[in-house]
ROFI-491370 format. One record per residue (C-alpha): residue in three letters; x, z, y. Coordinates in steps of 0.5 Angstrom, whole numbers, plus 500, padded with zeros to 3 digits. Example, Ala and Ser with C-alpha at 12.3 -4.5 7.8 and 13.67 -1.06 7.14 Angstrom:
ALA525516491 SER527514498 
END
This chain:
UNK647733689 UNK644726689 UNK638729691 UNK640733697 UNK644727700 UNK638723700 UNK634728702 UNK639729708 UNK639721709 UNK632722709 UNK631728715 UNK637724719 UNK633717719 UNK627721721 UNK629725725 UNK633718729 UNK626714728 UNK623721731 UNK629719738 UNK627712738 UNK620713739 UNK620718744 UNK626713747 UNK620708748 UNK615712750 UNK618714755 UNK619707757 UNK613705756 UNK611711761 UNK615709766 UNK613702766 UNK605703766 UNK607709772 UNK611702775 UNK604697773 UNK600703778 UNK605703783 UNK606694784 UNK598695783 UNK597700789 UNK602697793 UNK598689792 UNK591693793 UNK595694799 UNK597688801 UNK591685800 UNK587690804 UNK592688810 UNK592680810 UNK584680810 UNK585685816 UNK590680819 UNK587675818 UNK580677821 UNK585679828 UNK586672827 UNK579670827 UNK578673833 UNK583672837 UNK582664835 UNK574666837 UNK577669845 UNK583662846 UNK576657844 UNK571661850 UNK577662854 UNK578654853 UNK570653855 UNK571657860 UNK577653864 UNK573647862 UNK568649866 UNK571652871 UNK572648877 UNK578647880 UNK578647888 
END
């Protein structure tokens, strides 16, 4: 009898060990899928600052020639 009920004790312990592995590894799944997306969504960003700020490059290239060409524009 002593061994049927550590035997038992046992199959429970490994049969819990069991759920709290696959319990983790279903959050570490969700975590890395999580880490992907938070990469994807910074690529992203990246992507649209350098976009942005080459428009601003430009568009400070424009507001200077502009300004050349009122300096050199002579008022009647």
């Amino acid at each position: 009898m002593e061994f049927d009920e550590k035997n038992k004790i046992g199959h429970k312990n490994i049969r819990d060990l069991q759920e709290l592995f696959d319990k983790n590894m279903r959050i570490i799944e969700s975590h890395i899928a999580e880490s992907i997306t938070n990469r994807e969504k910074l690529d992203s960003i990246k992507r649209d600052l350098k976009e942005a700020n080459n428009k601003f490059i430009e568009a400070e290239r424009c507001l200077d020639d502009l300004k050349v060409d009122l300096e050199n524009t002579i008022i009647k």
